[in-house]
C-alpha positions in Angstrom: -3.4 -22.9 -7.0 0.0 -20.7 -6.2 -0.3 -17.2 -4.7 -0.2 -15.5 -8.3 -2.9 -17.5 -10.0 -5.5 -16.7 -6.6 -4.0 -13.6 -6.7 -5.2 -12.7 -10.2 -8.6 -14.8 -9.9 -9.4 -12.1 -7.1 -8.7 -9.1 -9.0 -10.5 -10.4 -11.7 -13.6 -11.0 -8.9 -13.2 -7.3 -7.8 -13.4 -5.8 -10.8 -16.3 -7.6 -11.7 -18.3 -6.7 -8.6 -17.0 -3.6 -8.0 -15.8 -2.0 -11.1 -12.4 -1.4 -12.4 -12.3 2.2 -11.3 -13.3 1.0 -8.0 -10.4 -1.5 -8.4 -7.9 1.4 -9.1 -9.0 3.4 -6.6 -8.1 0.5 -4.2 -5.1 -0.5 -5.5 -3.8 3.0 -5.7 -4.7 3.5 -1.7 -3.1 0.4 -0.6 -0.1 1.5 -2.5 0.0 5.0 -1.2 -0.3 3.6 2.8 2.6 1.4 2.1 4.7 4.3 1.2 3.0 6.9 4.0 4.3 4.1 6.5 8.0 4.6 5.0 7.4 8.2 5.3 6.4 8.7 8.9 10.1 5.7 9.9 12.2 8.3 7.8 10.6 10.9 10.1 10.5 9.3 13.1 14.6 8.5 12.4 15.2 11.8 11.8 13.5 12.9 14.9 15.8 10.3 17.0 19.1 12.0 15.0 17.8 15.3 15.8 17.0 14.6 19.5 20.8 12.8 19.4 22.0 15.7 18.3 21.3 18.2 20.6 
């Protein structure tokens, strides 16, 4: 079984047992920490620049 087929036998699972709004709800929050982590690098960066700068 490759990583895609697993991948969408899971979701399938999760939405079964949990409910698809569940399953959003998830998704979404796993999405949003992914992109919180590229926030807080851009600001610790700019922190190091700002720090350089002085």
């Amino acid at each position: 079984m490759d990583a895609s087929t697993q991948w969408f036998s899971t979701v399938i699972e999760m939405v079964g047992n949990v409910g698809f709004p569940i399953f959003i709800a998830f998704f979404l929050l796993q999405r949003m920490e992914t992109k919180l982590d590229d926030v807080v690098k851009a600001l610790h960066e700019l922190s190091q620049v700002i720090k350089s700068a002085e």
